[in-house]
Structure formats: C-alpha cells, structure tokens
mmCIF file of the N, C-alpha and C atoms, coordinates in Angstrom:
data_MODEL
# 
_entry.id   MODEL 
# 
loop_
_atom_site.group_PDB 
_atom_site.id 
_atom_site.type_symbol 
_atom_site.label_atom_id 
_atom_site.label_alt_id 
_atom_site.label_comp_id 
_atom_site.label_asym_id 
_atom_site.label_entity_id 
_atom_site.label_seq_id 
_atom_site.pdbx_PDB_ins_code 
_atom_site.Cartn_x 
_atom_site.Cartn_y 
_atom_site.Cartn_z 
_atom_site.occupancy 
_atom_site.B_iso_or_equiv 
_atom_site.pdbx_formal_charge 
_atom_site.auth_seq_id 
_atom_site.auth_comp_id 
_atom_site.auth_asym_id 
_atom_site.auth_atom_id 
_atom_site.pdbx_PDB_model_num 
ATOM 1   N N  . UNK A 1 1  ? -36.639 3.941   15.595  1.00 0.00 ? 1  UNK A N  1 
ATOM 2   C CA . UNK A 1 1  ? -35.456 4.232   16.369  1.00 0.00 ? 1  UNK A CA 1 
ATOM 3   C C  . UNK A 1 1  ? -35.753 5.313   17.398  1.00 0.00 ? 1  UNK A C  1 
ATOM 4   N N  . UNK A 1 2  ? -35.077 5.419   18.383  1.00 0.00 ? 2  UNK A N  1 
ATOM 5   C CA . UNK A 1 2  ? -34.989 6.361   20.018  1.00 0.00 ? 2  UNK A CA 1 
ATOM 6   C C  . UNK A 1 2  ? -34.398 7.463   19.035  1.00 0.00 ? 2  UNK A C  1 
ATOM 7   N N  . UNK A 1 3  ? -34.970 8.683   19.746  1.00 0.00 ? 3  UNK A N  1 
ATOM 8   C CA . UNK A 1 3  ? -34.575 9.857   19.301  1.00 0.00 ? 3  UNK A CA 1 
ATOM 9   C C  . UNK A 1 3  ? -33.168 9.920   19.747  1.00 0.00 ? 3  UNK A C  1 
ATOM 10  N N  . UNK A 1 4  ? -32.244 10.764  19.604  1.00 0.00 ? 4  UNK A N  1 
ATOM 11  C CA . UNK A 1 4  ? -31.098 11.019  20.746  1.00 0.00 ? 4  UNK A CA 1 
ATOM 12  C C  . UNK A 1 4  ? -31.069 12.027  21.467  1.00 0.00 ? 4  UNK A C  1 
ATOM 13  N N  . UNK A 1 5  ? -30.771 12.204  22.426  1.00 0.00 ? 5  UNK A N  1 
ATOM 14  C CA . UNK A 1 5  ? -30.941 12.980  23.672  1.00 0.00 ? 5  UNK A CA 1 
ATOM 15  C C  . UNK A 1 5  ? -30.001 14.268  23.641  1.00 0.00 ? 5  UNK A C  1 
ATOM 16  N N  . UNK A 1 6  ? -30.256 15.793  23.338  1.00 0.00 ? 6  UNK A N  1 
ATOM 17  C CA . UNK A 1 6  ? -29.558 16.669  23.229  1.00 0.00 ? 6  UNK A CA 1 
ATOM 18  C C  . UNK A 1 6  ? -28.023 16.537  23.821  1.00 0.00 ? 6  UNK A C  1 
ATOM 19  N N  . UNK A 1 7  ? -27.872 15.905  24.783  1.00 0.00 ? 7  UNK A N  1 
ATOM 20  C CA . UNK A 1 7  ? -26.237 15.617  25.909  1.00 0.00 ? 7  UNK A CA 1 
ATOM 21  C C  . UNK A 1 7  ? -25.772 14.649  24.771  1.00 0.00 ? 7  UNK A C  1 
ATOM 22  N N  . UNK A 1 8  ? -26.534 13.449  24.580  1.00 0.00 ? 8  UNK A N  1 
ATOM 23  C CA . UNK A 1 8  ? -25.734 12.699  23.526  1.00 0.00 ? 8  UNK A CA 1 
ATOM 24  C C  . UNK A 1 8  ? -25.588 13.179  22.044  1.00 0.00 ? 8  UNK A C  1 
ATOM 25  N N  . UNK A 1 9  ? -26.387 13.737  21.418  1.00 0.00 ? 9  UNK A N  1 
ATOM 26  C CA . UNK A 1 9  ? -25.930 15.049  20.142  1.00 0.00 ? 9  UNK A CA 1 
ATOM 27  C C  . UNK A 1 9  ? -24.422 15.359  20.405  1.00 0.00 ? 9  UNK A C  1 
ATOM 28  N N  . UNK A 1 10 ? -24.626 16.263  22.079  1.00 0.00 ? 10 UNK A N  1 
ATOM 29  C CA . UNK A 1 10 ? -23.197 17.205  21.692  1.00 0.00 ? 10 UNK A CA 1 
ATOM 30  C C  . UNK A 1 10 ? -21.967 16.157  22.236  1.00 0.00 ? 10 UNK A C  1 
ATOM 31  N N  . UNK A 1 11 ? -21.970 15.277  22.711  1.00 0.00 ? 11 UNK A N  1 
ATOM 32  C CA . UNK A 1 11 ? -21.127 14.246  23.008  1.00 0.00 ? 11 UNK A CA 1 
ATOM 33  C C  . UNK A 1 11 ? -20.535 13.477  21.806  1.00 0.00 ? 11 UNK A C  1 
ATOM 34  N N  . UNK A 1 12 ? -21.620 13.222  21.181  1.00 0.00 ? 12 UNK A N  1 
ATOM 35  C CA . UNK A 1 12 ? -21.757 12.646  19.775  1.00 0.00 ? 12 UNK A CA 1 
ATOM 36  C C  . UNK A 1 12 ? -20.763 13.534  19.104  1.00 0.00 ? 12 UNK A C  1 
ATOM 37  N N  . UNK A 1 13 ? -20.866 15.074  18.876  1.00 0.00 ? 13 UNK A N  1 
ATOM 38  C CA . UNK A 1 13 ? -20.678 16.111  18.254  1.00 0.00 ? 13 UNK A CA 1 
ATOM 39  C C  . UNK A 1 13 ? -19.236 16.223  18.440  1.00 0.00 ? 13 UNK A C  1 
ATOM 40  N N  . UNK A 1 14 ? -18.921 16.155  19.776  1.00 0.00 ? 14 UNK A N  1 
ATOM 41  C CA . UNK A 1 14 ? -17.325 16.515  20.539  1.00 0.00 ? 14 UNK A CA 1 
ATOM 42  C C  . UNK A 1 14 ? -16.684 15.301  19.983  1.00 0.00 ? 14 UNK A C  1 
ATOM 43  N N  . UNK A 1 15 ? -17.285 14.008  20.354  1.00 0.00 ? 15 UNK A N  1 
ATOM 44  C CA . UNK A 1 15 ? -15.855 13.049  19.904  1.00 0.00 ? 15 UNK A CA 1 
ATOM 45  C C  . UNK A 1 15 ? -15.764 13.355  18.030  1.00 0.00 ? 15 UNK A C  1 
ATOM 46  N N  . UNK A 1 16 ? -16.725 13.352  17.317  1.00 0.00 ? 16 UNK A N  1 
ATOM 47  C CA . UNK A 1 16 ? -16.094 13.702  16.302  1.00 0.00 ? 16 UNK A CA 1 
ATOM 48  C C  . UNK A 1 16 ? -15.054 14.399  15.674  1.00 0.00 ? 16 UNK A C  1 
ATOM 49  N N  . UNK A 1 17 ? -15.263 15.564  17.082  1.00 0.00 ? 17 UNK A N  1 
ATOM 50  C CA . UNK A 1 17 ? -14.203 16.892  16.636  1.00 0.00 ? 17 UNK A CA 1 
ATOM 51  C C  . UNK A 1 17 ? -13.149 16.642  16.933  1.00 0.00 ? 17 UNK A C  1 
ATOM 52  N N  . UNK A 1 18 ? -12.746 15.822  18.230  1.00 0.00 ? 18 UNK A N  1 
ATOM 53  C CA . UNK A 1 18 ? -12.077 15.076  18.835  1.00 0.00 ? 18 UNK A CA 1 
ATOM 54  C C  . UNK A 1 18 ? -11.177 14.328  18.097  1.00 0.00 ? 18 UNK A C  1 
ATOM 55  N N  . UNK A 1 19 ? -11.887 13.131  17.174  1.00 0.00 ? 19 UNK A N  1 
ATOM 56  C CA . UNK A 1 19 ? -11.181 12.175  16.345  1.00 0.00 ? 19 UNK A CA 1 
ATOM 57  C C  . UNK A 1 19 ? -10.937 12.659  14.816  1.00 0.00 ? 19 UNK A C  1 
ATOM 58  N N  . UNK A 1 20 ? -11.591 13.995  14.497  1.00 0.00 ? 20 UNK A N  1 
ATOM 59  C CA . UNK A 1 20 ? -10.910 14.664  13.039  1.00 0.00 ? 20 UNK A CA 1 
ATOM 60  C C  . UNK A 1 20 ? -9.331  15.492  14.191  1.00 0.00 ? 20 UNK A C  1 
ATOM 61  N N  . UNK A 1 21 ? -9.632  16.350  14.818  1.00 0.00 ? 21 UNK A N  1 
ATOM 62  C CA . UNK A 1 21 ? -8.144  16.680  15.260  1.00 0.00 ? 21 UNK A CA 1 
ATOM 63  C C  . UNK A 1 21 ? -6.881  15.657  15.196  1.00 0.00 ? 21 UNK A C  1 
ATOM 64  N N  . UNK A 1 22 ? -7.513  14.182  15.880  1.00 0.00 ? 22 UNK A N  1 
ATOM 65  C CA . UNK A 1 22 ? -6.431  13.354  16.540  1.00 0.00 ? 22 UNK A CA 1 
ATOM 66  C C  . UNK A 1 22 ? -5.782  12.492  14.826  1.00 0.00 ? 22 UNK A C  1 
ATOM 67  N N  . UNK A 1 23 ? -6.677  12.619  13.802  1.00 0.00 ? 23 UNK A N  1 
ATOM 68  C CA . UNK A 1 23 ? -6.886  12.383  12.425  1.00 0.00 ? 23 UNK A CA 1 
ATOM 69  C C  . UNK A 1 23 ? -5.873  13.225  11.663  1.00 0.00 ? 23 UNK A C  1 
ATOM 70  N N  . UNK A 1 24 ? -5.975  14.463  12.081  1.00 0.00 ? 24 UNK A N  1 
ATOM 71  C CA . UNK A 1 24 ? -4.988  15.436  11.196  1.00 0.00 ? 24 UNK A CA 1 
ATOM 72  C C  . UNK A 1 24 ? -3.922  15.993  12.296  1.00 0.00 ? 24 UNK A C  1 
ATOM 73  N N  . UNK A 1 25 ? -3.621  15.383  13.333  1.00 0.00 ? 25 UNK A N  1 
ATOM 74  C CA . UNK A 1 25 ? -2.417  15.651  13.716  1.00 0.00 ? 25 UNK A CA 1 
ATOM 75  C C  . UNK A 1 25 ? -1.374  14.453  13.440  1.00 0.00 ? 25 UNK A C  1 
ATOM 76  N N  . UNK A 1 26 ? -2.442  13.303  13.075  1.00 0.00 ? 26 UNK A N  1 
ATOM 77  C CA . UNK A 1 26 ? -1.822  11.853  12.856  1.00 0.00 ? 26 UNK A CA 1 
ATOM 78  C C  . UNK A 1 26 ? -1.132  12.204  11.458  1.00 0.00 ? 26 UNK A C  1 
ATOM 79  N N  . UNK A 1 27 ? -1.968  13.179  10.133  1.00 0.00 ? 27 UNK A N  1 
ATOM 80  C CA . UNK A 1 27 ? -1.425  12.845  9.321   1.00 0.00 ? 27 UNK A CA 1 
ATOM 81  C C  . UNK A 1 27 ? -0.102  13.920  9.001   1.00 0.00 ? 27 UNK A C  1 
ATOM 82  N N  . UNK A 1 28 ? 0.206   15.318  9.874   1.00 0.00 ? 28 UNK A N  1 
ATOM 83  C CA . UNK A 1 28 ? 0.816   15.968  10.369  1.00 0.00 ? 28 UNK A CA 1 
ATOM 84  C C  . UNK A 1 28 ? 2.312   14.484  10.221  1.00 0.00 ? 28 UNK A C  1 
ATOM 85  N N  . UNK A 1 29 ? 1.916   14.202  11.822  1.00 0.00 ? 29 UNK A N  1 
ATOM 86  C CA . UNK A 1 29 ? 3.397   13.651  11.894  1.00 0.00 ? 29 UNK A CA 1 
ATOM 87  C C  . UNK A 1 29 ? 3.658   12.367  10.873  1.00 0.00 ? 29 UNK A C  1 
ATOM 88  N N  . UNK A 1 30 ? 2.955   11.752  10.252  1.00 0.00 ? 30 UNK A N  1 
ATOM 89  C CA . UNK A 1 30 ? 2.995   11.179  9.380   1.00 0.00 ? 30 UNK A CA 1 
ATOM 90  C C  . UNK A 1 30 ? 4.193   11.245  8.245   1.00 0.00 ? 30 UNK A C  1 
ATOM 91  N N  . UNK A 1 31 ? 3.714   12.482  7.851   1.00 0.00 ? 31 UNK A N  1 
ATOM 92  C CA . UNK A 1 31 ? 4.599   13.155  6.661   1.00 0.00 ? 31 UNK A CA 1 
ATOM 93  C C  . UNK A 1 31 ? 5.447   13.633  6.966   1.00 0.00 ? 31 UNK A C  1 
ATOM 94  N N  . UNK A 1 32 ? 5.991   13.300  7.703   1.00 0.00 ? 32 UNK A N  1 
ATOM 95  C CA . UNK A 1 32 ? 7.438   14.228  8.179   1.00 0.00 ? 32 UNK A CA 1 
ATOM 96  C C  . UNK A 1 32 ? 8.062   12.985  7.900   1.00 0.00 ? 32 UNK A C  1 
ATOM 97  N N  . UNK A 1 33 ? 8.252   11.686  7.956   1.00 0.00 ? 33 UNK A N  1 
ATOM 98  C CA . UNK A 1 33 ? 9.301   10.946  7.117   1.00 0.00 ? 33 UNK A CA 1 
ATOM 99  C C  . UNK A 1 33 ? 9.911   11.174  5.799   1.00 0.00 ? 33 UNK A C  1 
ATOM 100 N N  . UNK A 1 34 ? 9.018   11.592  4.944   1.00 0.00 ? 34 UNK A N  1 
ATOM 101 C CA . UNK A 1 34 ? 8.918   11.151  3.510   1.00 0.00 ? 34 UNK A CA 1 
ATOM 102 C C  . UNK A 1 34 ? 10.303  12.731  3.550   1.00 0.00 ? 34 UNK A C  1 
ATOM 103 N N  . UNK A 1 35 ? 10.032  13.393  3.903   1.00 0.00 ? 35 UNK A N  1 
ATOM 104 C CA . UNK A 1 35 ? 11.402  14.772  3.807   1.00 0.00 ? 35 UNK A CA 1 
ATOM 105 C C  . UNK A 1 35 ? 12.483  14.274  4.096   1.00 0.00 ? 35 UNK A C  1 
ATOM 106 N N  . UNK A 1 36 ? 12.783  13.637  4.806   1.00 0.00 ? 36 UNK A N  1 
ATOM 107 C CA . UNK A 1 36 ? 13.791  12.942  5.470   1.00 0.00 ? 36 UNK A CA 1 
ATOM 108 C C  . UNK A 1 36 ? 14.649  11.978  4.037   1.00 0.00 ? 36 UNK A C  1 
ATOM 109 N N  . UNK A 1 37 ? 13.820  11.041  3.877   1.00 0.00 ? 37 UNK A N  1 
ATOM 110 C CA . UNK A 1 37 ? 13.726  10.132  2.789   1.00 0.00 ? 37 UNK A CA 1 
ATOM 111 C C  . UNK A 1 37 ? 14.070  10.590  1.475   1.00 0.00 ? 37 UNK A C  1 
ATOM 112 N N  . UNK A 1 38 ? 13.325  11.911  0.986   1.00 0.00 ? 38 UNK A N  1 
ATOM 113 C CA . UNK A 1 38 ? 14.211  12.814  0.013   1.00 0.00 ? 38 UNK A CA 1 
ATOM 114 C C  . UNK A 1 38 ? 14.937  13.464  -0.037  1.00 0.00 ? 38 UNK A C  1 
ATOM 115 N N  . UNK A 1 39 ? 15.609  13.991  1.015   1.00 0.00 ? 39 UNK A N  1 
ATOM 116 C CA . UNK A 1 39 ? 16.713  14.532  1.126   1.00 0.00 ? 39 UNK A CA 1 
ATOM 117 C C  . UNK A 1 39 ? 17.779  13.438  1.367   1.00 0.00 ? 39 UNK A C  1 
ATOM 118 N N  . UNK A 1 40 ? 17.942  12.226  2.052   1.00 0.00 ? 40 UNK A N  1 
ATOM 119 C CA . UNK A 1 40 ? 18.468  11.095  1.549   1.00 0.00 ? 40 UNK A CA 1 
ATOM 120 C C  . UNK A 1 40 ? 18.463  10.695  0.359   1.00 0.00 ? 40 UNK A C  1 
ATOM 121 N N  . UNK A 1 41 ? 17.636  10.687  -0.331  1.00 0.00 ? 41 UNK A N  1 
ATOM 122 C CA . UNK A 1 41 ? 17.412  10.273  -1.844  1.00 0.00 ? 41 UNK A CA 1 
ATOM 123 C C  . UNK A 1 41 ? 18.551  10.847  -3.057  1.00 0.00 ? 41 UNK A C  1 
ATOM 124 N N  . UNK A 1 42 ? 17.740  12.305  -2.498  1.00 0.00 ? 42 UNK A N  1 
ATOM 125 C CA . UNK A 1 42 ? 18.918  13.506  -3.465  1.00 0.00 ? 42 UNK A CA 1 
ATOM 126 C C  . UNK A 1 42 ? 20.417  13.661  -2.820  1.00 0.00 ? 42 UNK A C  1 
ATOM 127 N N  . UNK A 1 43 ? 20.884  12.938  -1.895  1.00 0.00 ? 43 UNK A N  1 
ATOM 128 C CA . UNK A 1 43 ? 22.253  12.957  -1.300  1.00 0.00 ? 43 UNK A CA 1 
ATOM 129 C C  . UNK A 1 43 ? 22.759  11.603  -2.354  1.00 0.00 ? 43 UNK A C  1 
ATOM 130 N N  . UNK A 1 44 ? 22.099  10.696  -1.710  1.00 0.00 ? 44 UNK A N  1 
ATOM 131 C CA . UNK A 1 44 ? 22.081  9.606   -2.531  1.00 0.00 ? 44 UNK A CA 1 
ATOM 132 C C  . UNK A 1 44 ? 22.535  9.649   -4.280  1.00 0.00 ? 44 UNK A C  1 
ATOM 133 N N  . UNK A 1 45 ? 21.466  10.203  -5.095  1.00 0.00 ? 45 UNK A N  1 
ATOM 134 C CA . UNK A 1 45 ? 21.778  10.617  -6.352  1.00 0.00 ? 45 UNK A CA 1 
ATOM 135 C C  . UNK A 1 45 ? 22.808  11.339  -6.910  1.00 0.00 ? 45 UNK A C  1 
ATOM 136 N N  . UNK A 1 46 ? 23.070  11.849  -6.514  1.00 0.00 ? 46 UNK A N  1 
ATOM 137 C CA . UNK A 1 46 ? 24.312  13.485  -6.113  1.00 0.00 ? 46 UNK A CA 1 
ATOM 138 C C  . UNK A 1 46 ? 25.394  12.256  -6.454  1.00 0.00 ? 46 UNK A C  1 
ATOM 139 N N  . UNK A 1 47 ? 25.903  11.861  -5.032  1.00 0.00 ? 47 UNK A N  1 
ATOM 140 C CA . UNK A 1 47 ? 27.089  10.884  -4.826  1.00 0.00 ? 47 UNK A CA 1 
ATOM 141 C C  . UNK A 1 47 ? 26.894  9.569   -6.245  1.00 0.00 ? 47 UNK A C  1 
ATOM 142 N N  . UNK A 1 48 ? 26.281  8.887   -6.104  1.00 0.00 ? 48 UNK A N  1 
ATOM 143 C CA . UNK A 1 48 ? 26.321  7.888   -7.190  1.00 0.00 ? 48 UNK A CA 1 
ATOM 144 C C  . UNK A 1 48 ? 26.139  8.376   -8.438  1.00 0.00 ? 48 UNK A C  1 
ATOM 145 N N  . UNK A 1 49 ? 25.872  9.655   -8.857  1.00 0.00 ? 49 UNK A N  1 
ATOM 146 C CA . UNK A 1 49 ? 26.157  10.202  -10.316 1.00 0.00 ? 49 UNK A CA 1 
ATOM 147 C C  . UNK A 1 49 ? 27.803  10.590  -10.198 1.00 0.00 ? 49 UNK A C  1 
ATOM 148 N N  . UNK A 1 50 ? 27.724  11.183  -9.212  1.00 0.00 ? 50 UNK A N  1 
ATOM 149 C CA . UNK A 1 50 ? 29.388  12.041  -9.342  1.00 0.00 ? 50 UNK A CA 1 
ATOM 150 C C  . UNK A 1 50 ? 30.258  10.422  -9.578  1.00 0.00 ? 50 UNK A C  1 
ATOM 151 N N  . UNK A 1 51 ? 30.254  10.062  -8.867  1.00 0.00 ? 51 UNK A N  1 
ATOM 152 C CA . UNK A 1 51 ? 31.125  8.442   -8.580  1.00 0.00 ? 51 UNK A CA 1 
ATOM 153 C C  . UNK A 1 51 ? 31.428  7.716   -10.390 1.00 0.00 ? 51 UNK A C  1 
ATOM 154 N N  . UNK A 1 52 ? 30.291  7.988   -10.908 1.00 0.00 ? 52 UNK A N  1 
ATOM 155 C CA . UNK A 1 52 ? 29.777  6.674   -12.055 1.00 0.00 ? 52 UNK A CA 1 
ATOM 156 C C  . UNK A 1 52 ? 30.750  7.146   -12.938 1.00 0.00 ? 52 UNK A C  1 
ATOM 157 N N  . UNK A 1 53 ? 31.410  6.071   -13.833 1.00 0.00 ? 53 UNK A N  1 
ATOM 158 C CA . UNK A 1 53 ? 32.243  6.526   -14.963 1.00 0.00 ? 53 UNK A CA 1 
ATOM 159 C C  . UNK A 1 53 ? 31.969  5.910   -16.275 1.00 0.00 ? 53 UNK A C  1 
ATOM 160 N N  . UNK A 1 54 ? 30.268  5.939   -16.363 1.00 0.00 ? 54 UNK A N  1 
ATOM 161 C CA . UNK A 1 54 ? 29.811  6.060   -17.685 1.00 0.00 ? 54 UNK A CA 1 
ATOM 162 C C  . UNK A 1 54 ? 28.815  6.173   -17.553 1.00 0.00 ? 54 UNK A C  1 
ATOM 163 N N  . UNK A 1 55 ? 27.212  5.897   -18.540 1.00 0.00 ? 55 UNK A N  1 
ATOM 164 C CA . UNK A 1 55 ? 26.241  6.369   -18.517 1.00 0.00 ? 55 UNK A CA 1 
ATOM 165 C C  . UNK A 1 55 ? 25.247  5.726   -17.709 1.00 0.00 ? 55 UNK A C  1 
ATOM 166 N N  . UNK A 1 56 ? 25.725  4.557   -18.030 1.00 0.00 ? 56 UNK A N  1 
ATOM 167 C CA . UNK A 1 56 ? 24.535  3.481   -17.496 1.00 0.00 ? 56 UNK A CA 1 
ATOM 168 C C  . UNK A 1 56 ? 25.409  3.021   -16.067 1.00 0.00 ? 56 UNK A C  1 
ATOM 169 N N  . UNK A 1 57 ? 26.622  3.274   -15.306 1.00 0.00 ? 57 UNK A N  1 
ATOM 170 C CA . UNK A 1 57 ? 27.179  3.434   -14.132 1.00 0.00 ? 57 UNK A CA 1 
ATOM 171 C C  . UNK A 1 57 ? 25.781  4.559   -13.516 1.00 0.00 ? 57 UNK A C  1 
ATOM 172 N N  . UNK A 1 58 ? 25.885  5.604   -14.023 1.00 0.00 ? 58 UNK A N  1 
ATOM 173 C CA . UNK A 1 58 ? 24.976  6.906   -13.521 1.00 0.00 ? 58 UNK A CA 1 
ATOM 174 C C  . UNK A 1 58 ? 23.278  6.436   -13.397 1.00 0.00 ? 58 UNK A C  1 
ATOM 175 N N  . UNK A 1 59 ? 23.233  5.305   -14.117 1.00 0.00 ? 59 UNK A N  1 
ATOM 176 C CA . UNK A 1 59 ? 21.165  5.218   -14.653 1.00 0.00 ? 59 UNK A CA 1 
ATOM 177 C C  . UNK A 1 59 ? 21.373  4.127   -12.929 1.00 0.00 ? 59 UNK A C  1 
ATOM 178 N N  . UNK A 1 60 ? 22.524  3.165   -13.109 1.00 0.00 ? 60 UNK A N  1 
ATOM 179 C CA . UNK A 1 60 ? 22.329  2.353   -12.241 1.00 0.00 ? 60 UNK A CA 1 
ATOM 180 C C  . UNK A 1 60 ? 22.653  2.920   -10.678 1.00 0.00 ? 60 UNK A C  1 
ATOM 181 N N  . UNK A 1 61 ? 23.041  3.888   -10.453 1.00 0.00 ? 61 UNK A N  1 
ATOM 182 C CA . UNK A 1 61 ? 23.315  5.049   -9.334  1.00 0.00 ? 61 UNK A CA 1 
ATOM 183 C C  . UNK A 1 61 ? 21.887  5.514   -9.147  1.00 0.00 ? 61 UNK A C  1 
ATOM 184 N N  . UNK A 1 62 ? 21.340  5.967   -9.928  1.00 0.00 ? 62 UNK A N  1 
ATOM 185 C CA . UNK A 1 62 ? 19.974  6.950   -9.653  1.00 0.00 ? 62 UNK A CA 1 
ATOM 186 C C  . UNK A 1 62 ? 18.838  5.075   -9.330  1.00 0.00 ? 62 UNK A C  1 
ATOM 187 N N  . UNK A 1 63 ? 18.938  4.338   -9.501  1.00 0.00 ? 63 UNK A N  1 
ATOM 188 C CA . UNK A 1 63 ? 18.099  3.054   -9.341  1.00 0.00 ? 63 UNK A CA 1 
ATOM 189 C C  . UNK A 1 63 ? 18.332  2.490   -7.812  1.00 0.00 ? 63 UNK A C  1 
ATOM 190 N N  . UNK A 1 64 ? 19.842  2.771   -7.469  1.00 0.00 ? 64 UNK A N  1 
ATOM 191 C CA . UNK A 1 64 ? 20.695  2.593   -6.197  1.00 0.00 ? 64 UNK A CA 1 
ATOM 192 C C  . UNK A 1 64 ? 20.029  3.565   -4.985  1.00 0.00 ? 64 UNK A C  1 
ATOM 193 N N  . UNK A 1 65 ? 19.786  4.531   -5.576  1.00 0.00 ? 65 UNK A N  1 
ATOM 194 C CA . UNK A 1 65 ? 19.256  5.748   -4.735  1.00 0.00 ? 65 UNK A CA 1 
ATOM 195 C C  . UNK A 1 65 ? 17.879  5.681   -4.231  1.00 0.00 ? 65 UNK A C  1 
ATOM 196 N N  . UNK A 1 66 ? 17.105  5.102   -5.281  1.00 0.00 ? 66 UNK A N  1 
ATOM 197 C CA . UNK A 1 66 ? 15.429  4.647   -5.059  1.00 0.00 ? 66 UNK A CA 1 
ATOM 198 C C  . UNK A 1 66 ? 15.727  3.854   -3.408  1.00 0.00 ? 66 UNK A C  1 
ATOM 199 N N  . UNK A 1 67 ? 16.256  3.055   -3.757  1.00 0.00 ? 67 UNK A N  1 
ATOM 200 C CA . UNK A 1 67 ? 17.153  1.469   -2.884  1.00 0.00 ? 67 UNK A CA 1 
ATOM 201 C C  . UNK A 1 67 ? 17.603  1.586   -1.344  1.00 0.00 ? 67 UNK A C  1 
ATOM 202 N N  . UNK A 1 68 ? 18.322  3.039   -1.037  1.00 0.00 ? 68 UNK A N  1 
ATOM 203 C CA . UNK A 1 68 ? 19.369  3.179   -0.381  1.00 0.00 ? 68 UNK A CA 1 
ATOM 204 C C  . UNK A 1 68 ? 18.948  2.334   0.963   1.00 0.00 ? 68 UNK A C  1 
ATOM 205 N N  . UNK A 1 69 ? 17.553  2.882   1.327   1.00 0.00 ? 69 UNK A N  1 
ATOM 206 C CA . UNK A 1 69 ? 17.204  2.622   3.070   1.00 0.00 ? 69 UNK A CA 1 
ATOM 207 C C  . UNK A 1 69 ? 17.545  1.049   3.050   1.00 0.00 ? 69 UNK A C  1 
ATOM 208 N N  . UNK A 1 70 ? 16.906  0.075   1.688   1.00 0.00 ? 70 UNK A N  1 
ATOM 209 C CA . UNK A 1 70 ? 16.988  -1.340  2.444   1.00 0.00 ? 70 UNK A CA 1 
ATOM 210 C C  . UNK A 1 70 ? 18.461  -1.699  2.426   1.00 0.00 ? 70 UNK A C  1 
ATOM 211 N N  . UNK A 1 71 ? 19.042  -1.407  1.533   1.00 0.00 ? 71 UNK A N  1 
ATOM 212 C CA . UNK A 1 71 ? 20.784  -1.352  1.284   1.00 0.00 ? 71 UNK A CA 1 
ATOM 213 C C  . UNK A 1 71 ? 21.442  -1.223  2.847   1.00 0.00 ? 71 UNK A C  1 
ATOM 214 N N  . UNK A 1 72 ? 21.049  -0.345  3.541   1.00 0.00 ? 72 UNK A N  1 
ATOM 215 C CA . UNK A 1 72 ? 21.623  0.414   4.836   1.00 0.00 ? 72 UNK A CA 1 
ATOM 216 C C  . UNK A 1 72 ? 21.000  -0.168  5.832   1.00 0.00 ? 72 UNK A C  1 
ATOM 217 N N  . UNK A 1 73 ? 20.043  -1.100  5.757   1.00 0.00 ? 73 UNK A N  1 
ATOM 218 C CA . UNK A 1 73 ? 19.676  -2.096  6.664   1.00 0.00 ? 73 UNK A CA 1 
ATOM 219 C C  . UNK A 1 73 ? 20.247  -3.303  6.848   1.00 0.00 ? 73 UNK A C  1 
ATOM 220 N N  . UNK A 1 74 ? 20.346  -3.760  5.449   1.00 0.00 ? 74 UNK A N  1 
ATOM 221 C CA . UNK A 1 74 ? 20.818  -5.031  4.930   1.00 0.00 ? 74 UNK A CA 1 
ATOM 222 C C  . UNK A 1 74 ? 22.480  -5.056  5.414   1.00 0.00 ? 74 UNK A C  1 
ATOM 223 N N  . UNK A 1 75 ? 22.986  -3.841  5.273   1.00 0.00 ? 75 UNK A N  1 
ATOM 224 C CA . UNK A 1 75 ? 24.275  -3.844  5.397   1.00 0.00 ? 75 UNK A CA 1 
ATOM 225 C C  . UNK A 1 75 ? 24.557  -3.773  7.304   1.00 0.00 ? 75 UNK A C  1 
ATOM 226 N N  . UNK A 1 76 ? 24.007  -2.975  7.847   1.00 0.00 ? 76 UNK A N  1 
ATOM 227 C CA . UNK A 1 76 ? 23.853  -2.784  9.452   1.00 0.00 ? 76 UNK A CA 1 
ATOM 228 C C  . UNK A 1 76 ? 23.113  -4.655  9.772   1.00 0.00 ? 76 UNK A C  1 
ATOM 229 N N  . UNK A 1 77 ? 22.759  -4.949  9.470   1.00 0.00 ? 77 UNK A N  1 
ATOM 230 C CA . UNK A 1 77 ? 21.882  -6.486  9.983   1.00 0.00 ? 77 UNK A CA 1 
ATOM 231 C C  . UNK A 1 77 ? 22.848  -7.184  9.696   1.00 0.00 ? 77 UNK A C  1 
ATOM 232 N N  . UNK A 1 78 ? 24.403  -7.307  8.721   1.00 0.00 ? 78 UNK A N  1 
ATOM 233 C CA . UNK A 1 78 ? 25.311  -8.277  8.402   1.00 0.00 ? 78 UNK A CA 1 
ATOM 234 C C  . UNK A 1 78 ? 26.421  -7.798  9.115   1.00 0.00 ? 78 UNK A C  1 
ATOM 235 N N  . UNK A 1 79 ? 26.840  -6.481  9.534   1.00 0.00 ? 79 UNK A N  1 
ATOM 236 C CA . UNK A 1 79 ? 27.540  -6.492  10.341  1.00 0.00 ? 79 UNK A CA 1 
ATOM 237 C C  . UNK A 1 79 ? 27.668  -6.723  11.662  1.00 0.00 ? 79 UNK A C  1 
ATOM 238 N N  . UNK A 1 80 ? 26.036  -6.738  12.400  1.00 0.00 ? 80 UNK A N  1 
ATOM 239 C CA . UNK A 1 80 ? 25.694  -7.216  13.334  1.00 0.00 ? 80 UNK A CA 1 
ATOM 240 C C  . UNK A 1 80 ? 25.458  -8.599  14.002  1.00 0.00 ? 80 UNK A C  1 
ATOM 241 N N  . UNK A 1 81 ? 25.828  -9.261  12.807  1.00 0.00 ? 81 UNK A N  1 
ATOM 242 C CA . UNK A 1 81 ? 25.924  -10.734 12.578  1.00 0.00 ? 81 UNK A CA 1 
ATOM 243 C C  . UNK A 1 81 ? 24.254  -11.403 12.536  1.00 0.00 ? 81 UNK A C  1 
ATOM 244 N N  . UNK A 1 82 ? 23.318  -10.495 12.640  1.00 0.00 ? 82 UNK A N  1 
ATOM 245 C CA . UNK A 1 82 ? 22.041  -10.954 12.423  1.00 0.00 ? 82 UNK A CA 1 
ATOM 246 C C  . UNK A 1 82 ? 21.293  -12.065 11.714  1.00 0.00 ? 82 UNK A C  1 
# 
C-alpha cells in the first residue's frame, strides 16, 4: 500500500473530528424527545389514575399512558376524516 501523504493524515484527521462532533450533536438533539414523551407520560398517568374507580380501571390507565401518542394520532387522523 501508498504511504499517506502528511496533508492527507491531517485531512484524514479533521473529517474525523468533524463527523464525531456532527455524531454527538446528532445525539444531543436526539434526546430531547424522549423528555417531552415523559412528561406526557406522567401527565398521562396522573389523570387516568385520578379518573379510575377501581383497581384494575387504574392498572388499565397506567397501560393507556404507555399508549397515549398513538391514541392522539389515531384520534386527530379520524377527525380529519383521513
């Protein structure tokens, strides 16, 4: 194999640094859903425990809560006549 040429080393060198930054700013904004999603979650749980008027009303509330986002799609896509 061709040696590599000191310019291509640090070229070599830069996009790496380049694509770990663009790597951990990706996973930065990434994770900013999932907060969102639990604090929906625990709103979610909150309301369908308070609501339930027995035990397994409350188990099936906290199962509802896992649920909510496709629930709130499903429901917005039928009123939209989709």
């Amino acid at each position: 194999m061709a040696k590599m040429k000191r310019k291509d080393k640090r070229e070599l060198a830069k996009a790496k640094k380049e694509m770990k930054k663009g790597m951990r700013e990706y996973k930065i904004r990434r994770r900013c859903g999932g907060g969102g999603y639990f604090l929906g979650f625990i709103g979610a749980v909150v309301y369908y425990i308070s609501t339930a008027t027995g035990f397994w009303n409350g188990v099936l509330g906290v199962l509802k809560a896992l649920i909510w986002p496709a629930m709130v799609v499903f429901e917005a896509l039928k009123y939209m006549g989709a």
